[in-house]
N, C-alpha and C positions, 0 to 999 in steps of 0.2 A: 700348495698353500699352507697346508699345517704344518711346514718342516719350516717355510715363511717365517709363521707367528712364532715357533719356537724358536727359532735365532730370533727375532724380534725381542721377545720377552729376556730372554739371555743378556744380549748388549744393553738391553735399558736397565737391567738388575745391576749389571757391570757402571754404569756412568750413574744410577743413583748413589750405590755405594760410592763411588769416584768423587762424586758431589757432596754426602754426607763427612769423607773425609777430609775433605778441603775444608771444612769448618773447625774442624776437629782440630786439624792441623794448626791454623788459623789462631785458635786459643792458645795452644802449647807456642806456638811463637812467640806468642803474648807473654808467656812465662819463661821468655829467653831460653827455649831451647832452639837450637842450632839447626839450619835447614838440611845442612851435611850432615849434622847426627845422625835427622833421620833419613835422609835416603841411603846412608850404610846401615842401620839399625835394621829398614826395610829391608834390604836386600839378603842381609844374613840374616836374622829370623824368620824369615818367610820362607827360604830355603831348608835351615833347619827344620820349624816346625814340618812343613810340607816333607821333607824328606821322611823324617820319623813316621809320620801317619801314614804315608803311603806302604812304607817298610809293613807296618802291621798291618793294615787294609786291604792292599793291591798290588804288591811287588811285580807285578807286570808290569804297571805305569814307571817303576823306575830302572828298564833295561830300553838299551839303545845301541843298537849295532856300530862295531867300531869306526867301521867305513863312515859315519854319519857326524863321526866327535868334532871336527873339524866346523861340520853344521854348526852343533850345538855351543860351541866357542864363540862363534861370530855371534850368533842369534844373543849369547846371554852379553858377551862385553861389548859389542856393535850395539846392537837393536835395545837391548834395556839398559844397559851401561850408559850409551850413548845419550839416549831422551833425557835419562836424571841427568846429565852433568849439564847435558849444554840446555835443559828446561831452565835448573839452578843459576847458573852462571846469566843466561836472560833474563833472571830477577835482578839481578847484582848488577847486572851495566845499565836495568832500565826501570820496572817496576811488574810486580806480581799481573798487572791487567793487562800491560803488552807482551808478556810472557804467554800469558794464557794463550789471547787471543794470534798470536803468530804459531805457536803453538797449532790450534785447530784450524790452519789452514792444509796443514796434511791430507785431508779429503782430498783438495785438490789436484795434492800430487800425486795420491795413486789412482784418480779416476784419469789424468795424463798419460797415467804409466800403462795402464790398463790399454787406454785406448791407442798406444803408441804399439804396444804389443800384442793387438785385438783380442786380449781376452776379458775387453770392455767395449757393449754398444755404445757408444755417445750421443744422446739423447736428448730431448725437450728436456724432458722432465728432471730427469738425474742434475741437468746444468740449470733448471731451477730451483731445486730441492740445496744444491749446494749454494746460489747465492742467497738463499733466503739463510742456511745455517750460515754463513760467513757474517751475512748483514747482523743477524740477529747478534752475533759474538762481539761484534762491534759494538753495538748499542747497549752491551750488557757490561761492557768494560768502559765504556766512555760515557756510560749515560749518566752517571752519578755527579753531581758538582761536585769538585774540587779532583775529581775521577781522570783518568784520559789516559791516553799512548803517550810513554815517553820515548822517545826513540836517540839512539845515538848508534853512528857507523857498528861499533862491535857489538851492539845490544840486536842490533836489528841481525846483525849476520849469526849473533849467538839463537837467536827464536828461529831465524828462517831453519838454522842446522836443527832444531830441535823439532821444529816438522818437518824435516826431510829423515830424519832417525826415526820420529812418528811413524810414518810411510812406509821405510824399508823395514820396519819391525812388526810392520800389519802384513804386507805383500812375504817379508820371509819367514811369516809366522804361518800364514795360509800354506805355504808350500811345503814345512815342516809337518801340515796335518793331514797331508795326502797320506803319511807313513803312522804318525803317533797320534797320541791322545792330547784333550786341552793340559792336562796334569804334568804329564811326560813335558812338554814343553815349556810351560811356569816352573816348575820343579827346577828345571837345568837350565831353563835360561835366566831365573833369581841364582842359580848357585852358581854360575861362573859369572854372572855381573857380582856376585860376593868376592871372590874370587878377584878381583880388578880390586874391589872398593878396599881389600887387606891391604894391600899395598898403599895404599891412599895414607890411611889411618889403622893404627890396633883399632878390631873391634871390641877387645877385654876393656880396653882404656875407654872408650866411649862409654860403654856399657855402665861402669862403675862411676863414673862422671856426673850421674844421676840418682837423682830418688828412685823410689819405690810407683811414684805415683804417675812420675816422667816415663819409669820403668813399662808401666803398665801400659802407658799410652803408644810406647813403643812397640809391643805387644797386639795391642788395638788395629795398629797401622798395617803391620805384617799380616792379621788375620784378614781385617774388614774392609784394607785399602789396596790389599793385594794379592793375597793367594785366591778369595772368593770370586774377588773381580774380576782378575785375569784369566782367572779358570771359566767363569761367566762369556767373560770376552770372546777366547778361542771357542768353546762350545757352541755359543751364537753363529761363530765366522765360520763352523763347518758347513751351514746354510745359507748364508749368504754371501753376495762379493763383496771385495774389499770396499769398494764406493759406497755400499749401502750403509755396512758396518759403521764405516768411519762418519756418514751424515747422522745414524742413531745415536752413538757416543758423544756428539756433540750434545747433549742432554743435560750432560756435565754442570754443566755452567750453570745453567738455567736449576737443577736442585741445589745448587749452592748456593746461586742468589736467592733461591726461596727459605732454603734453612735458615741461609745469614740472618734475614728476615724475622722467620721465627724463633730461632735459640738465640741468636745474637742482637739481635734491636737492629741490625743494621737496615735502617730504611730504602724500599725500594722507590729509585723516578720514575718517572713516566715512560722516559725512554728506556729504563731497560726493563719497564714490563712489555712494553715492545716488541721488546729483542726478545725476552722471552717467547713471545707470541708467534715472532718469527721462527722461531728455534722449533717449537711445536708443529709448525705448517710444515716444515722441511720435512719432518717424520714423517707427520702423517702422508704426506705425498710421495717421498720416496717408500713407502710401506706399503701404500694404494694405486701405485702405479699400475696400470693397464699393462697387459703381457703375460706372452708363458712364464710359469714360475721356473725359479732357478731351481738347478740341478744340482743333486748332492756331490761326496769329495771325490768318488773316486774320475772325474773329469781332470785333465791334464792340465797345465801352466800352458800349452801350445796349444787347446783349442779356442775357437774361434766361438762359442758361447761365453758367456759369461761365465766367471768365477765364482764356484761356489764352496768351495773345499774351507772354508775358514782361514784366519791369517793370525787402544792406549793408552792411558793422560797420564 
């Protein structure tokens, strides 16, 4: 139970930061910067910065056996390469609320995958806890007048791919922490999604493209939207399974429609203080569920309990 609460505490630190940046983010949009700036800007300063501090801190967290490079390829331009492009590009064929929301249908897929490959019970409660965070996501992207899902054939096919990247980036992020730490794996999977995003665009030319104050935000993003979070994230996912992870991350939303709220004027409706409310129940129920507690990492991807070795927005 106390290994429980601390992944607990872990992924809620993880989707409030996740949430306060999306505000953030939000403004600097406002001041025409480029959604592609930042998610290259993210990916190479986060890796930077993260790389340098650990060189002085903990140079253990930045070694990884050869046999594994291959791993850490896929995990950084699949699993996190993958969610910014096709998150991004579901903004651009539809609108930032069907994005979201298709987006955090990933729970979904890995409590399927889980229980495809029985290293997930499938339960009352887990298949309550998740329509209650689905429903809630719903109502917090449609609740708004003039709000709602847009949907178009490659918009909806661009979200669904960016929950199923969700998904494969939780499920092969867990399996990466049978062997390394949350750091080891942020570290190297931001530096080869950098690595992808070079090719994209210079990142010297982005960089210089902006102020000082654009600069900083950039800076912001890499520290409070990313290396904290995601280090947050994996840390939580050594204690718990994927399914549970992925219903507490949804939290997301729900701090962001409350910041918007408070920094930003943006008023909340009814309905998605709802959704909120929903979004809340989901936690608290997949958190208080009845049952033996999960077992820590060193349990295999082939056994038949649950997953608890660790494994987004």
């Amino acid at each position: 139970m106390k290994n429980e609460v601390k992944g607990f505490l872990f992924v809620a630190a993880a989707a409030m930061l996740w949430g306060l940046a999306g505000t953030v983010a939000k403004y600097m949009f406002n001041q025409d910067v480029r959604p592609v700036h930042v998610a290259e800007m993210r990916a190479v300063l986060s890796f930077l910065l993260l790389f340098v501090y650990l060189a002085v801190a903990n140079r253990k967290c930045l070694w990884f056996a050869r046999s594994d490079l291959l791993f850490m390829v896929v995990f950084g331009m699949v699993g996190v390469a993958g969610v910014q492009v096709t998150y991004l590009m579901a903004i651009k064929e539809t609108n930032v609320a069907t994005a979201i929301f298709l987006q955090y249908l990933a729970p979904a897929l890995v409590l399927v995958y889980g229980v495809l490959r029985r290293a997930e019970q499938l339960t009352l409660c887990k298949l309550a806890a998740l329509a209650l965070a689905v429903g809630g996501g719903y109502l917090i992207v449609t609740g708004k007048a003039g709000g709602g899902l847009a949907t178009t054939p490659l918009g909806l096919a661009y979200g669904l791919a960016s929950a199923a990247f969700f998904a494969f980036y939780t499920l092969f992020g867990k399996k990466g922490l049978e062997k390394y730490g949350a750091w080891t794996l942020t570290v190297y999977g931001y530096g080869f999604a950098a690595v992808l995003w070079c090719f994209v665009q210079n990142p010297v030319g982005v960089w210089l493209a902006y102020n000082w104050t654009e600069r900083l935000f950039f800076v912001y993003i890499a520290v409070f939207a990313t290396v904290l979070p995601f280090g947050f994230f994996f840390e939580g996912l050594k204690y718990l399974s994927p399914t549970k992870t992925g219903i507490i991350s949804t939290l997301e939303p729900v701090v962001a429609a409350v910041l918007a709220f408070l920094l930003l004027g943006e008023r909340l409706a009814l309905m998605q203080i709802a959704g909120c409310g929903l979004i809340l129940a989901a936690v608290v129920l997949i958190q208080t569920r009845p049952g033996a507690p999960e077992q820590h990492v060193n349990e295999t991807v082939g056994d038949r309990s649950e997953l608890s070795a660790g494994t987004k927005h």
